[in-house]
C-alpha positions as CSV (number, residue, x, y, z in Angstrom):
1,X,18.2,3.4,-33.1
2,X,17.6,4.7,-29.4
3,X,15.8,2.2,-26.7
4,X,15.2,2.7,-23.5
5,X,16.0,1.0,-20.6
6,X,12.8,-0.3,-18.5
7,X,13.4,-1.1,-15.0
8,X,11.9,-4.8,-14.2
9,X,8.5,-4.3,-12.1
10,X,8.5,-4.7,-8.4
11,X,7.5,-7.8,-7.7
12,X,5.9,-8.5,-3.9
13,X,8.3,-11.0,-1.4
14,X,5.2,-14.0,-1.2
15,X,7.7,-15.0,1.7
16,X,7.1,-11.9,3.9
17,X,3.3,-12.2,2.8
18,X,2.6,-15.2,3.9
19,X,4.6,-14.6,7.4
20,X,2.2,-11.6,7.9
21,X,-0.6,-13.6,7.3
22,X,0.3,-16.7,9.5
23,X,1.7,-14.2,12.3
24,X,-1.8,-12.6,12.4
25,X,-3.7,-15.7,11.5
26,X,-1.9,-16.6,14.6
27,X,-2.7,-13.7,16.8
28,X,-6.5,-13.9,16.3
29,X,-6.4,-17.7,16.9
30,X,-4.7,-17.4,20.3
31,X,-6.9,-14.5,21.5
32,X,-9.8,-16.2,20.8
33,X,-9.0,-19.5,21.8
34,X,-7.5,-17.9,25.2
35,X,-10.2,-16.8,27.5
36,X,-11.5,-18.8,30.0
37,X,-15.4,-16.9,30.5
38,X,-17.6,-17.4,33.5
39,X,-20.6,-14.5,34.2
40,X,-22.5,-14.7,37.6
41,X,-24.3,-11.8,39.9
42,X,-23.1,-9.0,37.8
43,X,-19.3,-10.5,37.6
44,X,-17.8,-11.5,34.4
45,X,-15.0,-14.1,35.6
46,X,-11.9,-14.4,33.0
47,X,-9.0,-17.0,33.0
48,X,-6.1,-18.4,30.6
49,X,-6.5,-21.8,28.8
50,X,-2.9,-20.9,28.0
51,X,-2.2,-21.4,32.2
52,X,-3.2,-24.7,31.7
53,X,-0.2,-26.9,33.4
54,X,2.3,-27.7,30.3
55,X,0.7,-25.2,28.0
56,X,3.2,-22.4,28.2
57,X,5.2,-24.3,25.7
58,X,2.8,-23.6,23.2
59,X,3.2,-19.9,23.7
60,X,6.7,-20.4,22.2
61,X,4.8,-20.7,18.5
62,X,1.8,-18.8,19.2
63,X,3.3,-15.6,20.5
64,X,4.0,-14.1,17.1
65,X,5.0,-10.4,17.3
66,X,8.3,-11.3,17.0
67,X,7.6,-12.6,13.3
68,X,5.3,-9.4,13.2
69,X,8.4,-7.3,13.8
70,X,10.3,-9.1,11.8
71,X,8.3,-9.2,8.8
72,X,7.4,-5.5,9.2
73,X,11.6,-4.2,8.9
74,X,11.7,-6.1,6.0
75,X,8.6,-4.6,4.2
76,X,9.5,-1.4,5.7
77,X,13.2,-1.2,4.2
78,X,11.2,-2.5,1.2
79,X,9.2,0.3,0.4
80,X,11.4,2.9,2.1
81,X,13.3,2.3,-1.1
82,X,10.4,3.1,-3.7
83,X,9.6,6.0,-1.9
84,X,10.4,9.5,-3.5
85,X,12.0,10.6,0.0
86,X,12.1,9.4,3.7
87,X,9.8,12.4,4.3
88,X,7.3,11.0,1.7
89,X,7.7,7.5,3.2
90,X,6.7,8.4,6.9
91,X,3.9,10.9,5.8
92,X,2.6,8.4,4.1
93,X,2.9,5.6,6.5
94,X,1.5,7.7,9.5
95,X,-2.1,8.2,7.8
96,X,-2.0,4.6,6.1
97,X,-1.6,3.2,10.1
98,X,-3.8,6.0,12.0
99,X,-6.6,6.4,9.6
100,X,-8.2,2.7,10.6
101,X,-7.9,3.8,14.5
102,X,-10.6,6.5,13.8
103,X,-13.7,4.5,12.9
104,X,-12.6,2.1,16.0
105,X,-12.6,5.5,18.0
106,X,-16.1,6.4,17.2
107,X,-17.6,2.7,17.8
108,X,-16.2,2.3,21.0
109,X,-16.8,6.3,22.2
110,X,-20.2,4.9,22.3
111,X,-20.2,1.1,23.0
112,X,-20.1,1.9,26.5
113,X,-22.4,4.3,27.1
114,X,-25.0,1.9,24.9
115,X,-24.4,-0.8,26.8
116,X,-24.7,0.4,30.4
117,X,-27.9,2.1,29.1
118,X,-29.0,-1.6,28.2
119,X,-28.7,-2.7,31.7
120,X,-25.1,-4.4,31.2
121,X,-23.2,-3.8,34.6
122,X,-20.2,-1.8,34.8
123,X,-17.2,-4.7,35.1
124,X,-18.5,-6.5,32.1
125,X,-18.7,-3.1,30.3
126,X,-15.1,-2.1,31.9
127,X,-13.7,-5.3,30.7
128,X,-14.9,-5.0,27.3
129,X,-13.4,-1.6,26.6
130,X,-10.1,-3.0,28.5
131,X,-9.5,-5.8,26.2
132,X,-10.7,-4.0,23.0
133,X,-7.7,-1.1,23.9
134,X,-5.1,-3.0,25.1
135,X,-4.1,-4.3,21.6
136,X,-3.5,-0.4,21.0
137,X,0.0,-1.5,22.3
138,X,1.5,-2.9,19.4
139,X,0.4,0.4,17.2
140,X,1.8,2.9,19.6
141,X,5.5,0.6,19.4
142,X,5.1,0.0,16.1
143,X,4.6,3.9,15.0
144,X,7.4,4.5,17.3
145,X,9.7,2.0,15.0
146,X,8.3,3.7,11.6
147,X,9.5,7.3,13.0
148,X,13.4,5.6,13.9
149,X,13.0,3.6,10.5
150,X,15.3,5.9,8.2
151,X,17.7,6.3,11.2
152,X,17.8,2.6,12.3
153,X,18.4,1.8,8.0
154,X,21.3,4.5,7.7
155,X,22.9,2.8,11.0
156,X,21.8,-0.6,9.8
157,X,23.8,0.0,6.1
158,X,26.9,1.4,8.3
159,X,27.5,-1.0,11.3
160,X,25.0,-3.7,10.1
161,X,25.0,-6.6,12.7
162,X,26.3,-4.7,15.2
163,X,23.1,-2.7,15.9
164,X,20.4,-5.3,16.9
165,X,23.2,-6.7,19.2
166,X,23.6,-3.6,20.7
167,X,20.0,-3.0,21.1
168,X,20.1,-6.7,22.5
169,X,22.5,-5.4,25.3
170,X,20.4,-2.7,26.1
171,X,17.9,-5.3,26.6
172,X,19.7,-7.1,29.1
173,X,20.8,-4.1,30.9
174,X,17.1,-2.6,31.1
175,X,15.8,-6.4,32.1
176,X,18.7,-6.1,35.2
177,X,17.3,-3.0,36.1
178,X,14.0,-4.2,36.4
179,X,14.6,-7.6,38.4
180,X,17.2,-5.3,40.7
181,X,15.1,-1.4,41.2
182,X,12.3,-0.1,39.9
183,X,10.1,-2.4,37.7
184,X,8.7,0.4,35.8
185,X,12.3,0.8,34.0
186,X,11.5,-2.1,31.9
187,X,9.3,-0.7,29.9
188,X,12.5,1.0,27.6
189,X,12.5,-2.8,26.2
190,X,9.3,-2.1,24.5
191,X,11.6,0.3,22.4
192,X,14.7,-1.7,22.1
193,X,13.6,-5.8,22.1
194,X,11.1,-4.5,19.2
195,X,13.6,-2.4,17.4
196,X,15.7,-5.2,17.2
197,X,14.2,-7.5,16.0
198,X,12.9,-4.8,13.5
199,X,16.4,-4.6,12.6
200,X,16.5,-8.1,11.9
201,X,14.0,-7.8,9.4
202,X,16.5,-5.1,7.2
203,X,18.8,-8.1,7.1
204,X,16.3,-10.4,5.0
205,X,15.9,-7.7,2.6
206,X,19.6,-6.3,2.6
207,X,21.8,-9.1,3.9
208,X,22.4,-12.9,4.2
209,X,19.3,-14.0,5.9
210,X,17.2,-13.8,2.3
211,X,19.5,-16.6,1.1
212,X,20.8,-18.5,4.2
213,X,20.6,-22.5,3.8
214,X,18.5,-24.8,5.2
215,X,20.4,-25.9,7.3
216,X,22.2,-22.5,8.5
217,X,18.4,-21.2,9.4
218,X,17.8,-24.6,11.6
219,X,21.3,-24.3,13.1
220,X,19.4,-20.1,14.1
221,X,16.6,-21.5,15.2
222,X,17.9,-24.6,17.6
223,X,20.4,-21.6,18.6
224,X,17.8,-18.8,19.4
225,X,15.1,-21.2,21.3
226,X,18.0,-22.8,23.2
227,X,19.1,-19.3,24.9
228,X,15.5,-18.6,25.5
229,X,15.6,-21.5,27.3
230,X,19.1,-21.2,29.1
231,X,17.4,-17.6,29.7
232,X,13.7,-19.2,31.3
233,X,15.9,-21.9,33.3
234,X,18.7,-20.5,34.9
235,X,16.9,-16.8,35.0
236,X,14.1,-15.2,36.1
237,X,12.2,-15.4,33.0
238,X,8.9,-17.0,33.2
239,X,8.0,-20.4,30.7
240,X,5.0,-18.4,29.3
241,X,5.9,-16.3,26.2
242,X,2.8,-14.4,27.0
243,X,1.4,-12.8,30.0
244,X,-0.4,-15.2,32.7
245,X,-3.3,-14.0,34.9
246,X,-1.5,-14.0,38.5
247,X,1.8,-14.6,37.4
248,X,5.1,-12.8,39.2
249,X,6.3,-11.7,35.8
250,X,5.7,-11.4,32.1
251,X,7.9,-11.6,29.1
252,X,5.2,-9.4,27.5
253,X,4.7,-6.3,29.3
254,X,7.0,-5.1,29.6
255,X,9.0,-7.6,27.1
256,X,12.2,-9.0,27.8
257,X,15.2,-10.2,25.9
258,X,13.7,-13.5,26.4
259,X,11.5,-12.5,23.0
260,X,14.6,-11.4,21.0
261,X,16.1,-14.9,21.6
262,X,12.9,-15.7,20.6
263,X,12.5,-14.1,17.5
264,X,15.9,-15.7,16.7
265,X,14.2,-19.1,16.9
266,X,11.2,-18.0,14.8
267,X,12.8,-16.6,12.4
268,X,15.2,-19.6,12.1
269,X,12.2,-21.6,11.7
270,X,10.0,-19.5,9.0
271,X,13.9,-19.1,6.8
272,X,14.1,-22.9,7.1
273,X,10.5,-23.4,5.4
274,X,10.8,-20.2,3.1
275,X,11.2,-22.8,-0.2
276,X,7.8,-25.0,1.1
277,X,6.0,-21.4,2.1
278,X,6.7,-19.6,-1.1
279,X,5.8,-22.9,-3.2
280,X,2.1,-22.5,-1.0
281,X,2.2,-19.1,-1.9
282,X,2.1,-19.6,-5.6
283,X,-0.9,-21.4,-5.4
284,X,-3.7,-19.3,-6.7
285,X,-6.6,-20.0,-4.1
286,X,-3.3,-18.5,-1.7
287,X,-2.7,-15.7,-3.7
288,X,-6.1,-14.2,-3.3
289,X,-6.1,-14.8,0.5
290,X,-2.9,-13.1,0.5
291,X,-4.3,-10.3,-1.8
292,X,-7.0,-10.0,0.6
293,X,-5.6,-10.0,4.1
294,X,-2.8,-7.4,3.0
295,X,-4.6,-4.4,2.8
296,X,-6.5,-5.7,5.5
297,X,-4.0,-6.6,8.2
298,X,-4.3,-3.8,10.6
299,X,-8.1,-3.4,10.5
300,X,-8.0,-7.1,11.2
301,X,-5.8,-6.7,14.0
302,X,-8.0,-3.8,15.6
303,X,-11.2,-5.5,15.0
304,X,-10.9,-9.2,16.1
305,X,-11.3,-8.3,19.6
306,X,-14.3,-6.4,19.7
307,X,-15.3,-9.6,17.4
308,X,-14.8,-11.5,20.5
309,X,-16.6,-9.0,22.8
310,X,-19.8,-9.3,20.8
311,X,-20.0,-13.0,20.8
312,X,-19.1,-13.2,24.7
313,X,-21.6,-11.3,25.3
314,X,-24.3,-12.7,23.3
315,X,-23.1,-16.1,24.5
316,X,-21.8,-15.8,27.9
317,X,-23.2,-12.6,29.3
318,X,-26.9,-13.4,27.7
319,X,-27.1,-17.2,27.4
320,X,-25.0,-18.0,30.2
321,X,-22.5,-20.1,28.6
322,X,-19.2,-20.8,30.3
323,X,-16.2,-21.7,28.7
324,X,-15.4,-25.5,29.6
325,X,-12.3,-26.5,31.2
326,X,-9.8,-26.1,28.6
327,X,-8.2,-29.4,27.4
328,X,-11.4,-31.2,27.5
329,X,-13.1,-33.0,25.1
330,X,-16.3,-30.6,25.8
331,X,-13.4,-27.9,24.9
332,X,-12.0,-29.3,22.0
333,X,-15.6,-29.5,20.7
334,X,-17.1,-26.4,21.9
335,X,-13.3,-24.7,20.0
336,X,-14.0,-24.5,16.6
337,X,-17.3,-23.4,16.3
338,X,-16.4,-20.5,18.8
339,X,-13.8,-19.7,16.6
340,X,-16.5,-20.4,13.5
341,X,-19.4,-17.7,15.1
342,X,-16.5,-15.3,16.3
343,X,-15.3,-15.2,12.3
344,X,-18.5,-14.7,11.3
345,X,-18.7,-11.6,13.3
346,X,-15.4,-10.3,12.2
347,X,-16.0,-10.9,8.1
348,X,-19.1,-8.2,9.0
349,X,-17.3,-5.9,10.9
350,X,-14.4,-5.8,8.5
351,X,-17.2,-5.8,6.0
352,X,-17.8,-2.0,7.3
353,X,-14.7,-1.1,8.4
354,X,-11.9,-2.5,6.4
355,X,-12.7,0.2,3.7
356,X,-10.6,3.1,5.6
357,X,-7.5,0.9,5.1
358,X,-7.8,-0.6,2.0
359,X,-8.9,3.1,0.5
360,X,-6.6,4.6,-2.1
361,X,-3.5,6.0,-1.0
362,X,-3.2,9.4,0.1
363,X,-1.2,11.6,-2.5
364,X,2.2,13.4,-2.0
365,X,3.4,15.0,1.6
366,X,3.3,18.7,2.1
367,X,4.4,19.0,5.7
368,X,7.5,19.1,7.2
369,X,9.4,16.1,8.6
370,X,9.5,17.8,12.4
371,X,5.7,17.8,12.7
372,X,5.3,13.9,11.4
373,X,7.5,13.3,13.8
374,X,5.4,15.1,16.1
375,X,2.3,13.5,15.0
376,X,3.8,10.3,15.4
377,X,5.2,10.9,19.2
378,X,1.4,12.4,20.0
379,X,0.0,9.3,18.5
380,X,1.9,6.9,20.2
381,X,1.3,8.4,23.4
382,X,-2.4,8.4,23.1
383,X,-2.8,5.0,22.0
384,X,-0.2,3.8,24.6
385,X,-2.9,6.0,27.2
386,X,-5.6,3.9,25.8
387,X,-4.1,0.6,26.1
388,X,-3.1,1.8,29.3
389,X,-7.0,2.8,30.2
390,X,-8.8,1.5,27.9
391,X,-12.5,2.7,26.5
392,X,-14.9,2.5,29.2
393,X,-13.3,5.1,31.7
394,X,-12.6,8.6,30.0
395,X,-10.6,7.7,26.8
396,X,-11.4,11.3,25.5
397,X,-8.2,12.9,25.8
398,X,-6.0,10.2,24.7
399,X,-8.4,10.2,21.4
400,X,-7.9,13.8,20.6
401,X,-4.1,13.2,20.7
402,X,-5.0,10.5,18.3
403,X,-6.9,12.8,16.0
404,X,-4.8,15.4,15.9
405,X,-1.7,13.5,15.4
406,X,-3.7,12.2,12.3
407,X,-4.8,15.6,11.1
408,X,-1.3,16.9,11.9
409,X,0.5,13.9,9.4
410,X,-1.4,15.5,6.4
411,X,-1.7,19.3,7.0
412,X,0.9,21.7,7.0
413,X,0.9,24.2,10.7
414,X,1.5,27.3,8.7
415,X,0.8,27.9,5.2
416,X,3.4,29.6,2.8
417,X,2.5,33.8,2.9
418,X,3.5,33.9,-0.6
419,X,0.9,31.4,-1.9
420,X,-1.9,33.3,0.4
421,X,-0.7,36.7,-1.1
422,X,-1.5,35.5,-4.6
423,X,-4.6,33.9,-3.6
C-alpha cells in the first residue's frame, strides 16, 4: 500500500497579525488625534497636540513604523518561502503594493483642481495635497526593502546577527555626518535604520526571537528604550519620536538610530505580550477584524488621511471649528467623536477603494528580474517626488513614474520573436 505524504497547511502567525493591526490602528489614531486646526482670512493654521509640554513621551509608543518594519521582514521572509522563485515573489509584491496607489492618483489629480474651482484658497488646498502625499514616504522605503529582500535573507541566513548591527553602525556613521556636514547626508538612514530593523523581523521567523522568554524579551525592551534614552540625553537626539512643527531636528525625517534602539524596545515589549496577544487573537469577533484589516492594510494606510482632509474641511474650513487646546477637558471631549466622524469617512472611502487591494492576486511573472527591479527604483522615486511635493503643485511627472513602474512589474519590454513568428 502506497500513501502519500501531505505537507501540513500553512497556518497564518496571529502574532504578526495582530502587530500589523495595532501598528496601524496606531498610526491612524495618532494622525488624527495630532493636528491642532485653526482657519481665518484664507489661512489654515496647523499645530502638534503631540508638542504639548511632556507629551513627547507618548511618541515613544505611538510612533509605530518600527513595529511596521518589523512585522513586515517577518511576513516577508514568510511568504518569500511559499513563493515558486524570488523572481515570482517580487513581481508579485510590486503590483500587490502599487496597484492601490493608482485609484489614490486619480482622486487627488483632481481634488485640487475641484476645490480651488469651489472657491477654497490655495494654502488650504496646498496643505491638503501636502499631507495626503507625504505618507507616500513609507511606500517608497518600503518597496525599496522588498527589492533588497532576497539579498538581505541570503546575508541574513549567512552572517545572521551581524547584519542589522552593521546596518546599525552605518546608522550612527550617517547620523555623525549629518550633525557634523551636510544635513542632507542623513537621508541614507531611511535605507539603513529601516532595513534593520526589517532584518530584525527575519529573526522572529528564522531565529530565537519567535521563542525568546518573558523575561529575555522585557530584559530587550528595558535594554533598547534605555539606549534611546542614553541616545536623546547625552546626544543630539530630540525627546519626540516623531517630527515637531519648529523643532531643530527630527528622529523621523530623516530617521535616526534613535528609532532602531527604538524598535528594540518595541519589539521587546510586543515579544513579551506575544502569549496574551495570540490568546486575543483566537477570539473569533478578533479573527474577523484581523481577516478584515489584512487585505486592507495599505489602502487603509493611503486613505486615512484624505479621511481627515474631508472632515477638516467640512468642519474647520466650512463651520469654523477649531481644535481646542489639547489636554483639555473641551479636548478630551471633542476627541472621540472626531475620531468617530473621521472613521465614518474612511469605512466609505475604503468602501470604494479597498477593492484594488483586496482583488485576486495577479497570476504568474513573465518579466525579467532586471526590469522589477527597475520598476521598483522608478516607483520609489516617484512616490518619494510626491511625498516630497505633494498633489497640489504639479505631481504629473512623478505619477507617470508611478504608472509605469506599475505597468513595467507585469509586462515584459520585448516579447520573444519566436512566439510572434508563430503567431
Amino acid at each position: 500500500m502506497i500513501t502519500s505524504q501531505v505537507s501540513p497547511p500553512v497556518t497564518r502567525d496571529r502574532f504578526l497579525d495582530i502587530v500589523r493591526a495595532v501598528a496601524i490602528l496606531g498610526v491612524v489614531v495618532q494622525h488624527w488625534a495630532m493636528p491642532v486646526l485653526d482657519y481665518s482670512d484664507g489661512q489654515l493654521s496647523t499645530g502638534n497636540a503631540l508638542a504639548t509640554p511632556g507629551w513627547w513621551v507618548v511618541t515613544w509608543l505611538s510612533q509605530v513604523m518600527p513595529l511596521v518594519f518589523f512585522a513586515g521582514g517577518a511576513a516577508n521572509l514568510l511568504s518569500l518561502r511559499r513563493a515558486a522563485s524570488p523572481r515570482d515573489w517580487l513581481g508579485a509584491r510590486l503590483r500587490r503594493l502599487l496597484l492601490p496607489v493608482l485609484p489614490l492618483f486619480a482622486v487627488w489629480l483632481l481634488v485640487p483642481r475641484l476645490l480651488r474651482d469651489l472657491g477654497v484658497p490655495e494654502q488650504p488646498v496646498a496643505l491638503a495635497g501636502s499631507i495626503t502625499a507625504q505618507l507616500l514616504w513609507f511606500l517608497a522605503v518600503y518597496l525599496l526593502t522588498i527589492l533588497a529582500t532576497p539579498l538581505m535573507v541570503a546575508a541574513h541566513r549567512r552572517w545572521g546577527l551581524a547584519v542589522p548591527v552593521v546596518l546599525a553602525g552605518a546608522a550612527i556613521v550617517v547620523d555623525v555626518a549629518r550633525f557634523t556636514g551636510p544635513g542632507l547626508a542623513g537621508y541614507a538612514n531611511a535605507v539603513f535604520v529601516w532595513l534593520a530593523v526589517h532584518q530584525l523581523g527575519f529573526h522572529y521567523t528564522e531565529g530565537r526571537l519567535a521563542d525568546i522568554s518573558r523575561r529575555a524579551a522585557l530584559a530587550m525592551s528595558a535594554g533598547g528604550f534605555a539606549v534611546t534614552a542614553l541616545l536623546v540625553v547625552f546626544g543630539p537626539y530630540a525627546a519626540s519620536m516623531i517630527g515637531m512643527p519648529g523643532a531643530p531636528m527630527s528622529n523621523m525625517s530623516p530617521p535616526t538610530v534613535c528609532l532602531i534602539s527604538l524598535a528594540i524596545g518595541q519589539i521587546g515589549l510586543a515579544l513579551a505580550a506575544k502569549p496574551v496577544l495570540n490568546r486575543i487573537a483566537q477570539r473569533p469577533g478578533v479573527q474577523s477584524a484581523l481577516g478584515w484589516v489584512g487585505p486592507r492594510f495599505m489602502s487603509i494606510y493611503l486613505w486615512h488621511m484624505p479621511a481627515l482632509v474631508v472632515v477638516s474641511g467640512v468642519t474647520v474650513l466650512a463651520l469654523d471649528y477649531a481644535t481646542p487646546a489639547p489636554g483639555s477637558v473641551l479636548w478630551l471631549v471633542a476627541l472621540p467623536v472626531w475620531l468617530a466622524f473621521t472613521g465614518a469617512v474612511l469605512t466609505g472611502l475604503l468602501r470604494a477603494f479597498a477593492r484594488f487591494e483586496a482583488a485576486p492576486r495577479p497570476g504568474a511573472v513573465t518579466v525579467g528580474t532586471w526590469q522589477l527591479v527597475v520598476a521598483g527604483l522608478l516607483a520609489s522615486a516617484g512616490l518619494l517626488g510626491l511625498a516630497a511635493k505633494g498633489f497640489a503643485n504639479g505631481p504629473e511627472l512623478f505619477v507617470v513614474l508611478v504608472i509605469a513602474a506599475f505597468l513595467l512589474s507585469g509586462k515584459p519590454i520585448a516579447r520573444d520573436r519566436k512566439a510572434v513568428v508563430s503567431r
